[in-house]
C-alpha positions in Angstrom: -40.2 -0.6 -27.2 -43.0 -2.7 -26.4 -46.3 -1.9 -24.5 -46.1 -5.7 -22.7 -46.1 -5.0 -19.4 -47.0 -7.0 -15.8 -50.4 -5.3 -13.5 -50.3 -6.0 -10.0 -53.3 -5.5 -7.9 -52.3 -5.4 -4.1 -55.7 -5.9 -3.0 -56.3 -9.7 -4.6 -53.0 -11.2 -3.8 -53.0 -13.7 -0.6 -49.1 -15.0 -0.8 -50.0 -18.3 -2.1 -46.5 -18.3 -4.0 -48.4 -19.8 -7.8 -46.5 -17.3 -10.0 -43.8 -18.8 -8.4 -44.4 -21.7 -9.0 -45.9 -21.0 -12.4 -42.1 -19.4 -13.2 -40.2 -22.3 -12.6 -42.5 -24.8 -13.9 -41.9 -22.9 -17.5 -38.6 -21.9 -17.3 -36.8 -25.2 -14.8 -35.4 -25.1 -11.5 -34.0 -22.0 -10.3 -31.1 -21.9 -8.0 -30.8 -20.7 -5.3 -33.3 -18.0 -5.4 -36.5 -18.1 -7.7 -37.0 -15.5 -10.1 -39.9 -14.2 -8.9 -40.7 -13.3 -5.6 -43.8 -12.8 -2.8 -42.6 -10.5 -0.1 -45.5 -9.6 3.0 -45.9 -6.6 4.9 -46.0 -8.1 8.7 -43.4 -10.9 8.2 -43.7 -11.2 12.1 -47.2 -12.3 12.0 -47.7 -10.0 14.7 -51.3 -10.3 16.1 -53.2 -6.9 14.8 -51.1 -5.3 12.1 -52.7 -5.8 8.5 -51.1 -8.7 6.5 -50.3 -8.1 2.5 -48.5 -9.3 0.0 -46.4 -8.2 -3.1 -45.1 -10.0 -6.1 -42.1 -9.4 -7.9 -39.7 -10.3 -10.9 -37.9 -8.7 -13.2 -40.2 -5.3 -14.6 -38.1 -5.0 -18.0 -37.9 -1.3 -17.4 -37.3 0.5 -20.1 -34.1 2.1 -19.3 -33.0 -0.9 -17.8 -30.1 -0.5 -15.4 -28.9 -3.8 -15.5 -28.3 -3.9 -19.2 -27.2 -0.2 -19.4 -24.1 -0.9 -16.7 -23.7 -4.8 -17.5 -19.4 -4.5 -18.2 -19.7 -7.8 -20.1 -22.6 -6.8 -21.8 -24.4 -10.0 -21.3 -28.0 -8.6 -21.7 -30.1 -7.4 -24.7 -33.5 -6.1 -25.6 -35.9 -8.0 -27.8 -36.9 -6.3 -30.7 -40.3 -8.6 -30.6 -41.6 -8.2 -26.8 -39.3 -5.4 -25.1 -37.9 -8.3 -23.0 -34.7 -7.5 -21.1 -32.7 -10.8 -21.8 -29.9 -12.0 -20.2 -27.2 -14.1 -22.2 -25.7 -16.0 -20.1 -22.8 -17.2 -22.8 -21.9 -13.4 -22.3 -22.1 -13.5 -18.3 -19.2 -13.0 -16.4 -20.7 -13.7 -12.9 -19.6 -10.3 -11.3 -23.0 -9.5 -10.0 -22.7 -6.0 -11.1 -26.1 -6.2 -12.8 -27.6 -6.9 -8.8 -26.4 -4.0 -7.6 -27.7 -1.7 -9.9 -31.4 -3.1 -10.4 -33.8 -2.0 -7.4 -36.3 -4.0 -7.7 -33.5 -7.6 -7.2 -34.6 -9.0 -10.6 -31.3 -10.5 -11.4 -30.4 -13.4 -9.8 -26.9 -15.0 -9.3 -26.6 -19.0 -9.9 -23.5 -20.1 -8.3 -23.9 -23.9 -9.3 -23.9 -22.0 -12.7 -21.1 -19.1 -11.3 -24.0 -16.6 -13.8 -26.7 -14.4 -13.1 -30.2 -15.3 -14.5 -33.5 -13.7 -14.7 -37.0 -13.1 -15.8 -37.8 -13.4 -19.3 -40.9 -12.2 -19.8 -41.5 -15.7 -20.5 -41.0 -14.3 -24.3 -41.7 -17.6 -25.9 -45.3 -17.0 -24.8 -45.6 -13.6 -25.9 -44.6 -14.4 -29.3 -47.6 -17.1 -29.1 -50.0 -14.7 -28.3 -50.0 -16.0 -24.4 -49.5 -14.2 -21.2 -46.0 -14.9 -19.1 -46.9 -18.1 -16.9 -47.3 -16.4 -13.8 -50.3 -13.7 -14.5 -51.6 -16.8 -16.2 -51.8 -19.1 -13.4 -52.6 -16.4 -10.3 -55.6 -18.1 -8.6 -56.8 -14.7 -7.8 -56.2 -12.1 -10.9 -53.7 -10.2 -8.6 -50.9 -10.5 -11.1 -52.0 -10.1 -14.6 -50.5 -8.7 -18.2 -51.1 -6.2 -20.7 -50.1 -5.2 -23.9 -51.5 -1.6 -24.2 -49.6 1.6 -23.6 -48.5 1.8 -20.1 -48.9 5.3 -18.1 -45.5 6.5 -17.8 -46.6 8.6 -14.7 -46.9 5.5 -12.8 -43.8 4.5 -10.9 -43.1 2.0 -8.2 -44.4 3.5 -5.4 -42.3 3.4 -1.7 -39.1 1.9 -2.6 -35.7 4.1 -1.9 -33.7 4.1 -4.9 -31.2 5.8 -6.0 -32.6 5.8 -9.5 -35.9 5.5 -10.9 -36.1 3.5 -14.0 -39.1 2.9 -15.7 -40.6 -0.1 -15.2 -42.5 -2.4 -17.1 -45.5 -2.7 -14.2 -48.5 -1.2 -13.2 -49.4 -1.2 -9.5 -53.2 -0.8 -8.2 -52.8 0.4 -4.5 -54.8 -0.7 -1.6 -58.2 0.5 -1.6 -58.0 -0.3 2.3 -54.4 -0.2 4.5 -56.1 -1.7 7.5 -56.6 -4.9 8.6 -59.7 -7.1 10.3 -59.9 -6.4 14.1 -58.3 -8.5 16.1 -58.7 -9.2 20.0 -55.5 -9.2 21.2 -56.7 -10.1 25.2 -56.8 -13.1 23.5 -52.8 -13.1 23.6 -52.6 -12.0 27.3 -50.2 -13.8 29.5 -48.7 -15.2 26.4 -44.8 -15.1 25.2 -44.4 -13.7 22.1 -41.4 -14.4 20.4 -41.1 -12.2 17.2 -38.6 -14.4 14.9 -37.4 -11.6 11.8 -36.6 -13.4 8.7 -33.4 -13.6 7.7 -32.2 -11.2 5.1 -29.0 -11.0 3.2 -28.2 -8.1 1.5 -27.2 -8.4 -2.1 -23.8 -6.5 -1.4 -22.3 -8.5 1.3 -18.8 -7.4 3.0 -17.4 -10.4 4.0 -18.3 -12.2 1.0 -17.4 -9.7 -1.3 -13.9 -9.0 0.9 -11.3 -9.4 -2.2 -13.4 -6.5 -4.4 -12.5 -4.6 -0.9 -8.9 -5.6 -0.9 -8.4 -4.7 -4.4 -10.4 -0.9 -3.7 -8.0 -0.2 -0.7 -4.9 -1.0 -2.4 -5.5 1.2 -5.2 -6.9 3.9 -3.0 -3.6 3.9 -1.0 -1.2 2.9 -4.0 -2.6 6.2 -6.4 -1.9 8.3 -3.0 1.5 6.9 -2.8 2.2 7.6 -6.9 0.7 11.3 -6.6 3.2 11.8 -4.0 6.0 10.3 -5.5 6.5 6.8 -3.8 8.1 4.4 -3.8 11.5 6.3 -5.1 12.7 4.3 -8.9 16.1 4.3 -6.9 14.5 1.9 -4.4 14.3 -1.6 -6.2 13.0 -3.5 -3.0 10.4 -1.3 -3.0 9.2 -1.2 -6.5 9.3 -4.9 -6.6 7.3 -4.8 -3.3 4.8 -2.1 -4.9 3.8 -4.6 -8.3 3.7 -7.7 -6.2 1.1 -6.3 -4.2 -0.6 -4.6 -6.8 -0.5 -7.8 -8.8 -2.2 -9.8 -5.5 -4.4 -7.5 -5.3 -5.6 -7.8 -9.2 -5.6 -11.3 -8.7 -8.4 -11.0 -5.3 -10.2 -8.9 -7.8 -11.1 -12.1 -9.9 -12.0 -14.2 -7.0 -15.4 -13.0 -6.8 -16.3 -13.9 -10.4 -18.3 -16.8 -11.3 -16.9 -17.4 -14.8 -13.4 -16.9 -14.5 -12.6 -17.6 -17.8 -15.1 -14.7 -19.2 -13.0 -12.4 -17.5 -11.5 -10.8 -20.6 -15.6 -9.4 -21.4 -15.5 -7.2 -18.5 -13.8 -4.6 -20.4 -16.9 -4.2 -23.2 -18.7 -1.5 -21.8 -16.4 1.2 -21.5 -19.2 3.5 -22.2 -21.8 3.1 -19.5 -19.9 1.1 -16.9 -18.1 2.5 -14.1 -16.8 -1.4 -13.7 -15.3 -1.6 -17.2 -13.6 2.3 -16.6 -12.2 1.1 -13.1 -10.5 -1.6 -14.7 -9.3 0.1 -18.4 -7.7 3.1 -15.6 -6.1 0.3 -13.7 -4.4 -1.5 -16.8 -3.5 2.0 -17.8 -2.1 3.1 -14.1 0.4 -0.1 -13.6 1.2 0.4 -17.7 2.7 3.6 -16.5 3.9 2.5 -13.4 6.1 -0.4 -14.7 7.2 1.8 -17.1 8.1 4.5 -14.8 10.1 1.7 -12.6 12.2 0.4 -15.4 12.1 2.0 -18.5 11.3 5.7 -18.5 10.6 8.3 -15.5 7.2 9.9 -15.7 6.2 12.7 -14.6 4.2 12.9 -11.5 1.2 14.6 -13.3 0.6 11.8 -15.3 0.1 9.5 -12.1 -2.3 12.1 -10.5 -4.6 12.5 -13.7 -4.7 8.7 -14.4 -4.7 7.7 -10.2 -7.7 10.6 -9.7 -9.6 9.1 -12.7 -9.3 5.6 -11.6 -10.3 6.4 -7.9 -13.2 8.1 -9.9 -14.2 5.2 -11.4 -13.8 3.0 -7.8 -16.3 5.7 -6.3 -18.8 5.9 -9.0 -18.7 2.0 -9.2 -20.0 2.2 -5.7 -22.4 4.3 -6.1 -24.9 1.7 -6.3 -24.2 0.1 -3.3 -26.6 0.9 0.1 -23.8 1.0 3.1 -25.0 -0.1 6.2 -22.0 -0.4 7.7 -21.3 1.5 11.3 -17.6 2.3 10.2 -18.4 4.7 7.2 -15.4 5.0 6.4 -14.0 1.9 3.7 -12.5 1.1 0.7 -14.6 2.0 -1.6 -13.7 5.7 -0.5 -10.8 5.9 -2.8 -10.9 9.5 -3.9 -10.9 10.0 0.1 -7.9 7.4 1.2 -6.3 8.2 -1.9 -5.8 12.3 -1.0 -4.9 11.4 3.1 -1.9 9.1 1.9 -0.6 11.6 -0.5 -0.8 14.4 2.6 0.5 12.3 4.8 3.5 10.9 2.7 4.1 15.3 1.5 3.8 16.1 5.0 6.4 13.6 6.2 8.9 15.1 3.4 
């Protein structure tokens, strides 16, 4: 892998957005969401707390998340700069790749239905240039290297599940306080704190088909373990595939390319995604054939059931629940067991 790697030096940086702008001058308009970032400590402006800023893209870590769980396996490596790329011919819009990365490098296009990214601007690399944005920071605060990066160094303060190495070096504050302020300046006046809006990058209502899809299998694998519906019940087995069918087809709602669906079996390897869908295929395979042609044994729907609630689980695992109700769909090991004791217990 390449040395290239991004320097950030918290103590220069003002917020005046230029690698921003410097990003999509070189690389064209990015929708809706730039590719690289400023976010400040005191977004309320409050009178007296310190005031800094950080700036963020993609760090082309080198044991990239993104890439390593991508089920369409739309992003590669260059051989030339250690550039994480994203091909977007390969992209099937699932925004898989956002959940896993914790640093929000990846972003999703939905005029384009893809995700998109930084590229290290690697054209300029090759040239001998930096990326555009540690070219054009007014004050040095972002800059670029190509010597061997300290792998002791991580991203400091940020709650991840994993840590993967990043491309970056961060020089710390030298001072956490800010200039003194006289805040009887502000006495007798209303202050009205307005917090930014932020949208989390796994949303529940928007992502409500993936959470159909989840609780039907969770419940349906229950009801196979436990030996329903009955093969002697036809309303019910025609009942049982047309919802599991709905349910397959909510699961493709989310995607932005639609079409590409058929990549997001690739990566049986390293993604959970690509398991939770080869176990599905493979759990209504058996089930249609236990319905009409053959009778099963139950076993065989409590190996393939546990392994695809596995997968459901694992898939989730990158996911930061906020919810109040902790218990949800993406439970499935959990739903899955209580249907199959209640259906024994009703027996």
């Amino acid at each position: 892998m390449s040395n290239n790697h991004f320097i950030f030096d918290k103590n220069k940086c003002v917020g005046c957005e230029a690698c921003v702008l410097a990003c999509v001058n070189e690389n064209g308009f990015q929708s809706p969401l730039q590719w690289r970032t400023i976010s400040a400590s005191n977004t309320l402006k409050t009178p007296g707390l310190p005031l800094f800023y950080f700036s963020m893209a993609c760090n082309h870590c080198e044991d990239a998340p993104c890439m390593k769980y991508c089920p369409a396996l739309a992003f590669k490596r260059s051989e030339q700069t250690g550039a994480v790329l994203h091909i977007e011919n390969n992209c099937i819009g699932c925004k898989y790749c956002t959940w896993q990365c914790p640093y929000d490098a990846p972003k999703f296009n939905p005029i384009k239905g893809t995700v998109e990214k930084c590229t290290f601007c690697e054209s300029r690399l090759i040239d001998g240039q930096k990326p555009a944005c540690a070219s054009l920071c007014p004050t040095e605060a972002l800059d670029f290297s190509q010597k061997p990066i300290d792998k002791s160094i991580i991203v400091p303060d940020l709650e991840i599940n994993r840590y993967p190495k990043p491309s970056i070096v961060i020089k710390e504050l030298v001072k956490e306080s800010g200039p003194r302020i006289d805040n009887s300046l502000f006495e007798g006046e209303e202050f009205i704190a307005i917090e930014p809006k932020k949208e989390s990058k796994i949303n529940a209502r928007k992502e409500w088909p993936l959470l159909v899809f989840t609780l039907i299998i969770s419940v349906f694998s229950g009801m196979m373990a436990a030996g329903h519906p009955s093969t002697d019940v036809m309303y019910g087995r025609e009942l049982f595939l047309a919802v599991s069918f709905i349910g397959a087809i909510l699961s493709m709602l989310h995607l932005g390319r639609k079409e590409r669906m058929w990549r997001s079996v690739l990566n049986i390897r390293h993604s959970w995604l690509s398991r939770e869908i080869l176990f599905f295929g493979i759990f209504m395979t058996a089930t249609v054939i236990h319905f009409y042609v053959y009778s099963l044994p139950i076993w065989v729907f409590v190996v393939v059931g546990l392994l695809l609630c596995i997968s459901v689980d694992m898939l989730y695992q990158a996911a930061h629940w906020k919810w109040k109700l902790k218990i949800h769909s993406a439970q499935a090991i959990f739903i899955a067991a209580s249907v199959f004791l209640i259906l024994k217990h009703q027996e």
